[in-house]
mmJSON file of the N, C-alpha and C atoms, coordinates in Angstrom:
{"data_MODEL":{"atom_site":{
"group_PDB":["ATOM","ATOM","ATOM","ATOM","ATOM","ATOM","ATOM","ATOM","ATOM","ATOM","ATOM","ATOM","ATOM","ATOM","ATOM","ATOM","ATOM","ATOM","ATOM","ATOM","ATOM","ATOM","ATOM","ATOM","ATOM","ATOM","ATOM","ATOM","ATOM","ATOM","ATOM","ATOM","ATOM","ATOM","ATOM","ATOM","ATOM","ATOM","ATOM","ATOM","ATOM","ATOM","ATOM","ATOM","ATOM","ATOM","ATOM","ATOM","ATOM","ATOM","ATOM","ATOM","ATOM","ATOM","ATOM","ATOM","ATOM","ATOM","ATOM","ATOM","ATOM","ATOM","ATOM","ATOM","ATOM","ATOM","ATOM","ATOM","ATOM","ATOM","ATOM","ATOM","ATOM","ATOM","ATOM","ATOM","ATOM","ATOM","ATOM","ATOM","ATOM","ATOM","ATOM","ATOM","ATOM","ATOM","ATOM","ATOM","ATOM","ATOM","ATOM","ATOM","ATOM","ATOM","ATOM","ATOM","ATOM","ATOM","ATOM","ATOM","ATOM","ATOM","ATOM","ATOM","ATOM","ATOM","ATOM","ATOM","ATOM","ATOM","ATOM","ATOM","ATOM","ATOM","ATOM","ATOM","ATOM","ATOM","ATOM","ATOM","ATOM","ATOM","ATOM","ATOM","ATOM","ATOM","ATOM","ATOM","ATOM","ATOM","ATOM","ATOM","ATOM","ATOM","ATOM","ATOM","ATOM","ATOM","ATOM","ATOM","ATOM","ATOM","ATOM","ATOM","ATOM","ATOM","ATOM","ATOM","ATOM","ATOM","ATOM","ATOM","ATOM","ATOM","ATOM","ATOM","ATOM","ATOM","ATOM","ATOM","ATOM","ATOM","ATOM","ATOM","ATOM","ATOM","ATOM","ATOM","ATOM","ATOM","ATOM","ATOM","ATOM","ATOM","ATOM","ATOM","ATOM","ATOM","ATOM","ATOM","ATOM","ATOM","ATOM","ATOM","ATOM","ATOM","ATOM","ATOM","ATOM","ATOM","ATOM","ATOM","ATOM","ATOM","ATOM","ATOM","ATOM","ATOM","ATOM","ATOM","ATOM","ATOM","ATOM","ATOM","ATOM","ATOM","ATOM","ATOM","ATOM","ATOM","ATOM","ATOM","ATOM","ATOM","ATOM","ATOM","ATOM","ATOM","ATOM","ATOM","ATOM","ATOM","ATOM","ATOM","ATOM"],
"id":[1,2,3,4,5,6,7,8,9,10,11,12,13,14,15,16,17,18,19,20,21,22,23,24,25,26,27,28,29,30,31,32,33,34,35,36,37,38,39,40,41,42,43,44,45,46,47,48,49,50,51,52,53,54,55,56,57,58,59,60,61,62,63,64,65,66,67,68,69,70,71,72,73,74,75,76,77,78,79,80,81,82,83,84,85,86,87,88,89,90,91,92,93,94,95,96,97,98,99,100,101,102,103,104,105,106,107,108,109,110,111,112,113,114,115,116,117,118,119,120,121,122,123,124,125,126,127,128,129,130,131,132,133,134,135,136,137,138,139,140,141,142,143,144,145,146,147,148,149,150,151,152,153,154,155,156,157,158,159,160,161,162,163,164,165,166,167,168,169,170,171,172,173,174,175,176,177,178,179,180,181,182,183,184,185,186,187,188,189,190,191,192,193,194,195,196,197,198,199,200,201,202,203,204,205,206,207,208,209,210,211,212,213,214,215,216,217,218,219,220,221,222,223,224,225],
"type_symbol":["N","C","C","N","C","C","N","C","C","N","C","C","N","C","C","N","C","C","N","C","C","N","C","C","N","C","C","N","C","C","N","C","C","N","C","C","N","C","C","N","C","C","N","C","C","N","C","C","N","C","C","N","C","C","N","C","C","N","C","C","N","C","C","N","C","C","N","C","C","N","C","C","N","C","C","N","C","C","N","C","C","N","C","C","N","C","C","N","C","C","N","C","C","N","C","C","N","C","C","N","C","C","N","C","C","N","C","C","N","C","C","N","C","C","N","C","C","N","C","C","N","C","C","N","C","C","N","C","C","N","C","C","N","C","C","N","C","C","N","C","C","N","C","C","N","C","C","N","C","C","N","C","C","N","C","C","N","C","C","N","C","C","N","C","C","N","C","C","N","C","C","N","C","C","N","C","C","N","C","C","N","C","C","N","C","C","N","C","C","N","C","C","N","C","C","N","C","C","N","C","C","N","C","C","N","C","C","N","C","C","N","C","C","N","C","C","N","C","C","N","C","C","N","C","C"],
"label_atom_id":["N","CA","C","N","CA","C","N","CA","C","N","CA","C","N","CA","C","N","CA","C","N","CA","C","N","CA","C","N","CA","C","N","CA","C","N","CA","C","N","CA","C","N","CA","C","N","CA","C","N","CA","C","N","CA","C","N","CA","C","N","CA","C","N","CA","C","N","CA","C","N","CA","C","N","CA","C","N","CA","C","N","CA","C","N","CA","C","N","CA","C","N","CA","C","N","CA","C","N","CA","C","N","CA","C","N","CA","C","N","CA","C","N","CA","C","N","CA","C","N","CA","C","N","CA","C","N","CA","C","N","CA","C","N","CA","C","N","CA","C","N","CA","C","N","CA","C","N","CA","C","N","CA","C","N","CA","C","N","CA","C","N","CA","C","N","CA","C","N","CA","C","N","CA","C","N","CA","C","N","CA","C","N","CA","C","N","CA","C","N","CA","C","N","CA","C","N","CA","C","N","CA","C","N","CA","C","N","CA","C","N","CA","C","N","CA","C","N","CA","C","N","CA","C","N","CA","C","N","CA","C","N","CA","C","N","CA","C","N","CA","C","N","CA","C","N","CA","C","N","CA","C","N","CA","C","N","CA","C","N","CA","C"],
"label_alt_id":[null,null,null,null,null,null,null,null,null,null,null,null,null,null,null,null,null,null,null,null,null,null,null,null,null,null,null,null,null,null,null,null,null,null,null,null,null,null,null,null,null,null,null,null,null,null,null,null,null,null,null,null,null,null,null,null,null,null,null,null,null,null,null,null,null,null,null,null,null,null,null,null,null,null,null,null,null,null,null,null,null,null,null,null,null,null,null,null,null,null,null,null,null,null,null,null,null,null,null,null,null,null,null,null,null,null,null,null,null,null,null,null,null,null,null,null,null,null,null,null,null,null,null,null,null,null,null,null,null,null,null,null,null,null,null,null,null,null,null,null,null,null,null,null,null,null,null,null,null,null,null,null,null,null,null,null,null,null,null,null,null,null,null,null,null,null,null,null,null,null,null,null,null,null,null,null,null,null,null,null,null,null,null,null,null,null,null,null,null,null,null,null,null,null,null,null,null,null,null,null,null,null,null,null,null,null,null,null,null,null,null,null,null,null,null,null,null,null,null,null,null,null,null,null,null],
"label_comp_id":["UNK","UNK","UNK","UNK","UNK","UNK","UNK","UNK","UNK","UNK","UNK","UNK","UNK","UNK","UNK","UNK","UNK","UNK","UNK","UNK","UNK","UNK","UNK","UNK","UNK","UNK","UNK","UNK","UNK","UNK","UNK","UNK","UNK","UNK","UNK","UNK","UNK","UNK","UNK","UNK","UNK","UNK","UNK","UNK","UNK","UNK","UNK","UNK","UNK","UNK","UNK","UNK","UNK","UNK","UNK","UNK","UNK","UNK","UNK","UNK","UNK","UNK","UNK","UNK","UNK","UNK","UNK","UNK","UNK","UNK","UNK","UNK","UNK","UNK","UNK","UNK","UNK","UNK","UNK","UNK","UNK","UNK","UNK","UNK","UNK","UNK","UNK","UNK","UNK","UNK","UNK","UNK","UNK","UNK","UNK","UNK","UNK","UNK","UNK","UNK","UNK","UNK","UNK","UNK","UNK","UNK","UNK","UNK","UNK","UNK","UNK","UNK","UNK","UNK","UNK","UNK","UNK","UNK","UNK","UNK","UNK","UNK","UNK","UNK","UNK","UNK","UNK","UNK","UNK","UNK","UNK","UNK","UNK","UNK","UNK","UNK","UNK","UNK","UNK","UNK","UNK","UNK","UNK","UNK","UNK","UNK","UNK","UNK","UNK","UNK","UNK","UNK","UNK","UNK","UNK","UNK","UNK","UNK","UNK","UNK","UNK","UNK","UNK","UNK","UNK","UNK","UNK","UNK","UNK","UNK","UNK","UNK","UNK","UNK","UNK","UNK","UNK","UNK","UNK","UNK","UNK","UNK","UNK","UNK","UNK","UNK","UNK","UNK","UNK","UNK","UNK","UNK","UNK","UNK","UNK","UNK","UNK","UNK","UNK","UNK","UNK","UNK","UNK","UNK","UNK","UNK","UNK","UNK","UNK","UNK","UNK","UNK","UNK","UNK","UNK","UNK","UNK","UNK","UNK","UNK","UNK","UNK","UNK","UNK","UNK"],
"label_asym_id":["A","A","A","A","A","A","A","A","A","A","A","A","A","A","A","A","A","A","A","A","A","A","A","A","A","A","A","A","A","A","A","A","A","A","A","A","A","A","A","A","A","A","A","A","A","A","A","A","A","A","A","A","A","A","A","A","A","A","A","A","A","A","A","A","A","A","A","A","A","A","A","A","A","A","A","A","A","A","A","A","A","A","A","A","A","A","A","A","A","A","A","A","A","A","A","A","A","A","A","A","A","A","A","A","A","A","A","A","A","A","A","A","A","A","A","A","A","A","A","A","A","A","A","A","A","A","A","A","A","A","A","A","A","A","A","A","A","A","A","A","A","A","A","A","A","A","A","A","A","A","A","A","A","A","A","A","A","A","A","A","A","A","A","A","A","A","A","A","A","A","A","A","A","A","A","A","A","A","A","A","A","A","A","A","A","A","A","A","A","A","A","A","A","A","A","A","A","A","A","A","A","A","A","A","A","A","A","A","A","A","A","A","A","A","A","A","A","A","A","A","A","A","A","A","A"],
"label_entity_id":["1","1","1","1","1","1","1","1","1","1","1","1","1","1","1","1","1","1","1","1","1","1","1","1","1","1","1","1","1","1","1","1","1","1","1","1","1","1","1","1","1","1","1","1","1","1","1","1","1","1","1","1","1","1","1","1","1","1","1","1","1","1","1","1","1","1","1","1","1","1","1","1","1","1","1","1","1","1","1","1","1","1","1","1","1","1","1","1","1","1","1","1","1","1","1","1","1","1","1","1","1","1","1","1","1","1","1","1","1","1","1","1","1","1","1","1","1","1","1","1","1","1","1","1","1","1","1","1","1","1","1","1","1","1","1","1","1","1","1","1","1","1","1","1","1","1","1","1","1","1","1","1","1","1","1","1","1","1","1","1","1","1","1","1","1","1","1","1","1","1","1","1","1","1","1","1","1","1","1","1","1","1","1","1","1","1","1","1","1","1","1","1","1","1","1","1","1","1","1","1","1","1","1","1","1","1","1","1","1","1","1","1","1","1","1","1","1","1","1","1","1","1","1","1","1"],
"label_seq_id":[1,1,1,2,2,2,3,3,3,4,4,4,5,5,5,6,6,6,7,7,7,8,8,8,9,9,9,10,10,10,11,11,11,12,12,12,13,13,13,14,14,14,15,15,15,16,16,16,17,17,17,18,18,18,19,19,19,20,20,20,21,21,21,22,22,22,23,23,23,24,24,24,25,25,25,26,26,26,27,27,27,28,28,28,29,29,29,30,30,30,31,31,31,32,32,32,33,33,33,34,34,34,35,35,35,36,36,36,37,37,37,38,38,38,39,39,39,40,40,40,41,41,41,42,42,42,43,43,43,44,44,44,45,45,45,46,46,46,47,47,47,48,48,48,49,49,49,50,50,50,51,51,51,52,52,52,53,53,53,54,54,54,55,55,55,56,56,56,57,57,57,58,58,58,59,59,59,60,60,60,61,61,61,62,62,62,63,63,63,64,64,64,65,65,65,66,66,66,67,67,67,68,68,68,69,69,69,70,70,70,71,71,71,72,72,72,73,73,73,74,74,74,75,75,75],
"pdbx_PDB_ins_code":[null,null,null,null,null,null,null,null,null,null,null,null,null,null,null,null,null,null,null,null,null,null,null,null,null,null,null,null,null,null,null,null,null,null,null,null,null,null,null,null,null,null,null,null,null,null,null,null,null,null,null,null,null,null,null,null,null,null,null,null,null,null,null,null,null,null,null,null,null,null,null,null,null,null,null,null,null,null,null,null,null,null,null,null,null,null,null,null,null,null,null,null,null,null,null,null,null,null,null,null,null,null,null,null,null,null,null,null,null,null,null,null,null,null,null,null,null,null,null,null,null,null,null,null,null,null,null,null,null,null,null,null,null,null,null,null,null,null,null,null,null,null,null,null,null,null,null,null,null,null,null,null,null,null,null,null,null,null,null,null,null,null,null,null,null,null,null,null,null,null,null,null,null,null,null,null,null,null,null,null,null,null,null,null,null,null,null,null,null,null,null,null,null,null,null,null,null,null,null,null,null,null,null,null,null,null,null,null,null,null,null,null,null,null,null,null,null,null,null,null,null,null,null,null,null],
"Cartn_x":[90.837,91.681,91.832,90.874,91.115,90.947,90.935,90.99,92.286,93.588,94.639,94.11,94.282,92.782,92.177,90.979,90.89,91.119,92.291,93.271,93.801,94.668,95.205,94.127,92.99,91.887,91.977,91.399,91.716,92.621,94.12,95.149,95.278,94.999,94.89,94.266,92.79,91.673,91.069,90.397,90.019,88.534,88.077,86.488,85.841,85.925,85.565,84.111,83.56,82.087,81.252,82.296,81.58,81.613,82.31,82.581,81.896,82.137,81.587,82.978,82.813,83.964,83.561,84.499,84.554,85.203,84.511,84.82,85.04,86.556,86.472,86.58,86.389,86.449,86.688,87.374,87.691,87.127,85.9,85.025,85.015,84.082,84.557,83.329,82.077,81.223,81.062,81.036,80.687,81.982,82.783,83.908,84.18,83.93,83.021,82.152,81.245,79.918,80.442,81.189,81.232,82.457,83.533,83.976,83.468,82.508,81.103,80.876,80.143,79.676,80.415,82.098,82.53,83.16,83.269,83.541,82.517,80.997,79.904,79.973,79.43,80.024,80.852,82.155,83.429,83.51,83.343,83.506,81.747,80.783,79.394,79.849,80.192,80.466,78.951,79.022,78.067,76.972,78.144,77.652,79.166,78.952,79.683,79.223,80.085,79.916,80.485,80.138,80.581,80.323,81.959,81.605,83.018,82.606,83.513,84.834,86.109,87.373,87.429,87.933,87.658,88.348,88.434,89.032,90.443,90.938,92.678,93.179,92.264,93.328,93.157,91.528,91.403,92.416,92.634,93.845,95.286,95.546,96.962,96.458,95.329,95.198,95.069,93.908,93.243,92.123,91.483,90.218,90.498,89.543,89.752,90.26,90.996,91.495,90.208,90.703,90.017,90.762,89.83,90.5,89.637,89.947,89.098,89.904,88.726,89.067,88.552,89.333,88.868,90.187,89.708,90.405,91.465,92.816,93.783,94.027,94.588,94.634,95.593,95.472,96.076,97.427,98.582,99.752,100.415],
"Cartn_y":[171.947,172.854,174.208,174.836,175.8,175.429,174.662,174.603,175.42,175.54,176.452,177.886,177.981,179.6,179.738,178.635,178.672,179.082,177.464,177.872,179.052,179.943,180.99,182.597,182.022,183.005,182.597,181.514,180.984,181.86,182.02,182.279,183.802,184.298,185.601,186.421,186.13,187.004,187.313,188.395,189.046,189.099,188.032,188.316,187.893,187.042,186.835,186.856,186.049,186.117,187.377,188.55,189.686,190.439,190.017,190.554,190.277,191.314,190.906,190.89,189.796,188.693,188.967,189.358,189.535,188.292,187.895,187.036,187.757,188.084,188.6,186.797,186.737,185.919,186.463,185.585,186.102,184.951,184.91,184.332,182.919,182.683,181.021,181.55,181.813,182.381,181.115,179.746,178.494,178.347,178.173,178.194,179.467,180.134,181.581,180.987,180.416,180.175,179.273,178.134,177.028,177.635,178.566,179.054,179.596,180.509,181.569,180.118,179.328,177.934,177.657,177.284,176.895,177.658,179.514,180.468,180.633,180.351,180.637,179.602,178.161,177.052,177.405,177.497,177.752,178.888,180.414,181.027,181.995,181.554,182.449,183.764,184.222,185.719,186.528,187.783,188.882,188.77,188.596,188.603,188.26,187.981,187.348,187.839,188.488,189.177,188.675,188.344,187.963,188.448,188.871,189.919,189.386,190.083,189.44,190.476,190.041,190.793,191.682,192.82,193.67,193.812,194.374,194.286,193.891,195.124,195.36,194.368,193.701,193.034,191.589,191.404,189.845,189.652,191.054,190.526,190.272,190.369,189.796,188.635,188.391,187.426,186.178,186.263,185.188,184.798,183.862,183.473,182.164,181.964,181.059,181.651,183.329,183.645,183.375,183.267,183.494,184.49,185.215,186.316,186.41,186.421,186.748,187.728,188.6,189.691,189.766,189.934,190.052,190.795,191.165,191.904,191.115,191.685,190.389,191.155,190.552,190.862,192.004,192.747,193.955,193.149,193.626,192.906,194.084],
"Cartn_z":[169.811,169.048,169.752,169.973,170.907,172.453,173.15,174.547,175.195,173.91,174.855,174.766,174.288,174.309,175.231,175.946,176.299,178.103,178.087,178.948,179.046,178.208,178.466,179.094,178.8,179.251,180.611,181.192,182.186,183.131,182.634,183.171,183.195,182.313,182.433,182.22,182.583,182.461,183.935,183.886,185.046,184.929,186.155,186.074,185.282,184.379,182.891,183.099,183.563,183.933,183.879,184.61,184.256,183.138,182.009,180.869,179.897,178.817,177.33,176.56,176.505,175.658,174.047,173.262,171.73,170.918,170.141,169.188,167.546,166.726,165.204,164.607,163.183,162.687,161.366,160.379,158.854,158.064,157.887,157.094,157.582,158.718,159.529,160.387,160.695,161.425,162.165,161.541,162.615,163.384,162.953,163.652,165.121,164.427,165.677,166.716,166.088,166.873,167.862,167.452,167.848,169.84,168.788,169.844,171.345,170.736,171.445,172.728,172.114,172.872,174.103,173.787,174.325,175.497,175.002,176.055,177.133,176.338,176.948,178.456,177.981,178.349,179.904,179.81,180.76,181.538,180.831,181.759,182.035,181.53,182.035,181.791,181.102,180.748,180.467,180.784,180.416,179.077,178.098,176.748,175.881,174.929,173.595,172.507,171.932,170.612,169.385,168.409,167.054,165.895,165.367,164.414,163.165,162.173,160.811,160.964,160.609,160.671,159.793,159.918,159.035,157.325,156.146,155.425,155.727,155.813,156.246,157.286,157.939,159.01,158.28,157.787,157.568,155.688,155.334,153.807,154.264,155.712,156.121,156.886,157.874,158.044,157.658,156.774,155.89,156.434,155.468,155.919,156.936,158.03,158.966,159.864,159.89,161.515,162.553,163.643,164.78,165.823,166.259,167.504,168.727,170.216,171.018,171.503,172.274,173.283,174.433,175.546,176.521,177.5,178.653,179.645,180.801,180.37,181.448,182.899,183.764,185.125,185.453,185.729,186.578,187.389,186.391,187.336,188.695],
"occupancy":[1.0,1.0,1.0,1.0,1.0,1.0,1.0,1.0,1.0,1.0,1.0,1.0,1.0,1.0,1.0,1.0,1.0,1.0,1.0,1.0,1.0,1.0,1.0,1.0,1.0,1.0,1.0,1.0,1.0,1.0,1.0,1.0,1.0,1.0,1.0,1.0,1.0,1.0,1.0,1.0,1.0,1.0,1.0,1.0,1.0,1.0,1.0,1.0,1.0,1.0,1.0,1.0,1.0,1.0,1.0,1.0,1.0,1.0,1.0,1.0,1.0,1.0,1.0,1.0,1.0,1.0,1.0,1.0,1.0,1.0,1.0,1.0,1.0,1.0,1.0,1.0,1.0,1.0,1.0,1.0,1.0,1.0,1.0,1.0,1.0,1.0,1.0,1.0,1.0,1.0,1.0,1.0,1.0,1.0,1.0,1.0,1.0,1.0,1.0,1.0,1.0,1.0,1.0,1.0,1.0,1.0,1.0,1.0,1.0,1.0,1.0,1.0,1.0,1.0,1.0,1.0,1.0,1.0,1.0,1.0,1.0,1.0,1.0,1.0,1.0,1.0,1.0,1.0,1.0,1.0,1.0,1.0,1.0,1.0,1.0,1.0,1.0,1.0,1.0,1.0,1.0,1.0,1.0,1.0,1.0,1.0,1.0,1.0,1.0,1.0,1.0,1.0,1.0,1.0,1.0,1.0,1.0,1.0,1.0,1.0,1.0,1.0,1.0,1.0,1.0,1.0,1.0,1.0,1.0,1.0,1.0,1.0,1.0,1.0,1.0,1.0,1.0,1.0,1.0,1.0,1.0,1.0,1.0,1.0,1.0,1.0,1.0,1.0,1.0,1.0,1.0,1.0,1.0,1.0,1.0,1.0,1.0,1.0,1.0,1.0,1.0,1.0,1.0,1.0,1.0,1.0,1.0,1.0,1.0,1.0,1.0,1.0,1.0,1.0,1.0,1.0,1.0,1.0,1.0,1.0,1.0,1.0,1.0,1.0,1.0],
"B_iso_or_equiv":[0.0,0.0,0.0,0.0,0.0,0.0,0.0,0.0,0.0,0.0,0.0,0.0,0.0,0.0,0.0,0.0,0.0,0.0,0.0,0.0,0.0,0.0,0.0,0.0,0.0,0.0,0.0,0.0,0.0,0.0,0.0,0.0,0.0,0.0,0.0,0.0,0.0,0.0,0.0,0.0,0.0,0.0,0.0,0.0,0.0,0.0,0.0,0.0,0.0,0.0,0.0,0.0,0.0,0.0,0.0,0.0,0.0,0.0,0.0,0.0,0.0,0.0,0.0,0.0,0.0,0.0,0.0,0.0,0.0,0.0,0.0,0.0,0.0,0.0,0.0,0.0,0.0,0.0,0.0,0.0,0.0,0.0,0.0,0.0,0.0,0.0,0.0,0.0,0.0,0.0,0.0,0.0,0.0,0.0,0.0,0.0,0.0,0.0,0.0,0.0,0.0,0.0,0.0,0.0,0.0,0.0,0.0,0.0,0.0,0.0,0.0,0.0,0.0,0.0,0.0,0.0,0.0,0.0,0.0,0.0,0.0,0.0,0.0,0.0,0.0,0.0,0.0,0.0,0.0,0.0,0.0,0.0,0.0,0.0,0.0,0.0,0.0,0.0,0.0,0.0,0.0,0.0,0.0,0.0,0.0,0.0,0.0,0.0,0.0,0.0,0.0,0.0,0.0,0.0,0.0,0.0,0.0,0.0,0.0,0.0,0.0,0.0,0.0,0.0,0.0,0.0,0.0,0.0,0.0,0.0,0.0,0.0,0.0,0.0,0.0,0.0,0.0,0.0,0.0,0.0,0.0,0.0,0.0,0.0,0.0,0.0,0.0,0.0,0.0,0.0,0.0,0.0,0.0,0.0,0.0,0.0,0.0,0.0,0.0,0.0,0.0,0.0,0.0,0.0,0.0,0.0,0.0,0.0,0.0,0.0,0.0,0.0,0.0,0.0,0.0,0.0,0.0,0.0,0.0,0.0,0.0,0.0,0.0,0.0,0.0],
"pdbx_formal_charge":[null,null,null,null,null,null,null,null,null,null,null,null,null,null,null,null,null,null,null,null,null,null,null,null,null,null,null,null,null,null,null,null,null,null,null,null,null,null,null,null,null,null,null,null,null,null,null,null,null,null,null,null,null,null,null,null,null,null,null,null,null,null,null,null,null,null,null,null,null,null,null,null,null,null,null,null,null,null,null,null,null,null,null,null,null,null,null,null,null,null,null,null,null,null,null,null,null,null,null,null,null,null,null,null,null,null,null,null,null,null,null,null,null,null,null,null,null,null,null,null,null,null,null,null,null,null,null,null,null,null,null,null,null,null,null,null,null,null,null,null,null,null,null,null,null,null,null,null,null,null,null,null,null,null,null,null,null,null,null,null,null,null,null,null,null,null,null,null,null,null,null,null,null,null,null,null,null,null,null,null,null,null,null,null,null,null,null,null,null,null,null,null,null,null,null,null,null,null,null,null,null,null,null,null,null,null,null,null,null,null,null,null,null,null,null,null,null,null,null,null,null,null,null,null,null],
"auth_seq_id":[1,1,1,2,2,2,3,3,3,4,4,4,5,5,5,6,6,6,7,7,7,8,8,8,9,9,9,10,10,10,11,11,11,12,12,12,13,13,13,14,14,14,15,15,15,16,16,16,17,17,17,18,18,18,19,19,19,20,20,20,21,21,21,22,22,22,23,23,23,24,24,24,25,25,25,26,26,26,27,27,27,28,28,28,29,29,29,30,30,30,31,31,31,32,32,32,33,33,33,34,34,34,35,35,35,36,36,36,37,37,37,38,38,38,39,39,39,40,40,40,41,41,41,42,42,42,43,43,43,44,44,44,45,45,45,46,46,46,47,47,47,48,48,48,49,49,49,50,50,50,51,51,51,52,52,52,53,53,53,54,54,54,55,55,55,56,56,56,57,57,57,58,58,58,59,59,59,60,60,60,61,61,61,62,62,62,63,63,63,64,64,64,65,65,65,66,66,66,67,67,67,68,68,68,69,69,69,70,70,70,71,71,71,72,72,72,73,73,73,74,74,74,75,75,75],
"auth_comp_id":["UNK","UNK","UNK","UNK","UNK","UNK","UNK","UNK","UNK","UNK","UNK","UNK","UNK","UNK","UNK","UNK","UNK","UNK","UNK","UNK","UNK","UNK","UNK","UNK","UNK","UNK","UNK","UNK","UNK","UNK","UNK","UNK","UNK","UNK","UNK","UNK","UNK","UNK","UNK","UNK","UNK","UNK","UNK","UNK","UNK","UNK","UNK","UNK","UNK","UNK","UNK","UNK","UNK","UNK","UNK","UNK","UNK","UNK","UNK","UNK","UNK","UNK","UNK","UNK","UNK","UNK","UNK","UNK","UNK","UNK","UNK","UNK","UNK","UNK","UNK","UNK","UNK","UNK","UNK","UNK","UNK","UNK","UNK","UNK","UNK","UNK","UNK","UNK","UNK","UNK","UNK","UNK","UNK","UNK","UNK","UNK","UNK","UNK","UNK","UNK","UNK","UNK","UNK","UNK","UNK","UNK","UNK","UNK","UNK","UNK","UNK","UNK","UNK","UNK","UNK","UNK","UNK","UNK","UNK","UNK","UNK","UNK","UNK","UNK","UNK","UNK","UNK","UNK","UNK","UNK","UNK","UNK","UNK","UNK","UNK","UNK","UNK","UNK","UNK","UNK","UNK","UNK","UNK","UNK","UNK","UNK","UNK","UNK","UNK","UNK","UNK","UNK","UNK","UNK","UNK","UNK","UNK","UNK","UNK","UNK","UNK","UNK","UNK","UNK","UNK","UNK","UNK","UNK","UNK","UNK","UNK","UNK","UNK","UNK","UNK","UNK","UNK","UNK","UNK","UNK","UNK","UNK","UNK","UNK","UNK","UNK","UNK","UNK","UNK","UNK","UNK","UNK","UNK","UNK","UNK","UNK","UNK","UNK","UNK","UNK","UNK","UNK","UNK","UNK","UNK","UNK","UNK","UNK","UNK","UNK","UNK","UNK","UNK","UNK","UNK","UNK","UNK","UNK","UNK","UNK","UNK","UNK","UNK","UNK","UNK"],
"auth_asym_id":["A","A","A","A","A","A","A","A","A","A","A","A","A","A","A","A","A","A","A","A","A","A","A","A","A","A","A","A","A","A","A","A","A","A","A","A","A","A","A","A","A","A","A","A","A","A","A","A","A","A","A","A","A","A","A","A","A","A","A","A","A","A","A","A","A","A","A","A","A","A","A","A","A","A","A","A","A","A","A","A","A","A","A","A","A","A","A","A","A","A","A","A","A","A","A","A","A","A","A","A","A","A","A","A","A","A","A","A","A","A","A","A","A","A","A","A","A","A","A","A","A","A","A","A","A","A","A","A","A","A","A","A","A","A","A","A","A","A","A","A","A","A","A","A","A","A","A","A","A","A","A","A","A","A","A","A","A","A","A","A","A","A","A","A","A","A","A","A","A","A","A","A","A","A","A","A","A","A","A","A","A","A","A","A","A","A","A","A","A","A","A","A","A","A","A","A","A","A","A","A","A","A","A","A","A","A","A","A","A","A","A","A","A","A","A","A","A","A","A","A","A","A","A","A","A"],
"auth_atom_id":["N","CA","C","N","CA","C","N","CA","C","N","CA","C","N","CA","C","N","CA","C","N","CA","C","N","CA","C","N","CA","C","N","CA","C","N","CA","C","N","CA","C","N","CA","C","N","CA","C","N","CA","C","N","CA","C","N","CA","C","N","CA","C","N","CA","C","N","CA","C","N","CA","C","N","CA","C","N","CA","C","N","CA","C","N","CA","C","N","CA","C","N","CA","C","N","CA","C","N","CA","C","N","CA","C","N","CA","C","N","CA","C","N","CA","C","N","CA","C","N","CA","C","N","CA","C","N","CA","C","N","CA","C","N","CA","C","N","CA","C","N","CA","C","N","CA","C","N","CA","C","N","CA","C","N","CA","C","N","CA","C","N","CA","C","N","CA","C","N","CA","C","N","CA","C","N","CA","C","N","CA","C","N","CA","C","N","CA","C","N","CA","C","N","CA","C","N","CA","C","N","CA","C","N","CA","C","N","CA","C","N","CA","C","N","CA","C","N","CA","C","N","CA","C","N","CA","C","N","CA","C","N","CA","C","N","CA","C","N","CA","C","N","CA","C","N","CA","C","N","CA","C","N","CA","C","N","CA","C","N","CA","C"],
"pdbx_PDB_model_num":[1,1,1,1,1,1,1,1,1,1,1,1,1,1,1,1,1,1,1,1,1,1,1,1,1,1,1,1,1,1,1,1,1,1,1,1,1,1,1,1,1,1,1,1,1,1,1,1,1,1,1,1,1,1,1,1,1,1,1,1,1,1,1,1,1,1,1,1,1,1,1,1,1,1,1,1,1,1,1,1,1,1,1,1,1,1,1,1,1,1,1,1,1,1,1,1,1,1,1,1,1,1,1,1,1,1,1,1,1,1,1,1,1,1,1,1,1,1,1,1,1,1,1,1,1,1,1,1,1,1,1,1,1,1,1,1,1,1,1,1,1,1,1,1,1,1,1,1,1,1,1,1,1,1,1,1,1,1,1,1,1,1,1,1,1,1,1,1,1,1,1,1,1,1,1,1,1,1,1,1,1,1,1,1,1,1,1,1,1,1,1,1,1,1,1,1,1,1,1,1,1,1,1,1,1,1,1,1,1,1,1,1,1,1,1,1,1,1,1,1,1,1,1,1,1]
}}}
């Protein structure tokens, strides 16, 4: 389900390995975790952070968003 996510990190991330990669979630923490795994897994990053979405973004989102963050390539 997320492997294009994946992929798109892949494609446009810089260094990933050396980064600390952010994981938000809107009430889905396994679904988080499970993500965390699979970033961990692929790209050996720094550290991985997982944290709950905040009010205001997760009452337009909903429960079950998922978000990662990370840094894209210098075009």
């Amino acid at each position: 389900m997320f492997r294009r996510i994946l992929d798109l990190m892949e494609e446009r991330g810089s260094e990933l390995s050396e980064q600390t990669i952010a994981i938000s979630h809107g009430d889905d923490e396994a679904t988080a975790n499970e993500v965390k795994t699979m970033i961990e897994e692929k790209f050996k990053p720094k550290n991985v952070e997982v944290h709950m979405i905040g009010s205001v973004i997760g009452s337009h989102a909903g429960p079950g968003t998922i978000a990662i963050f990370f840094l894209n390539k210098l075009n």
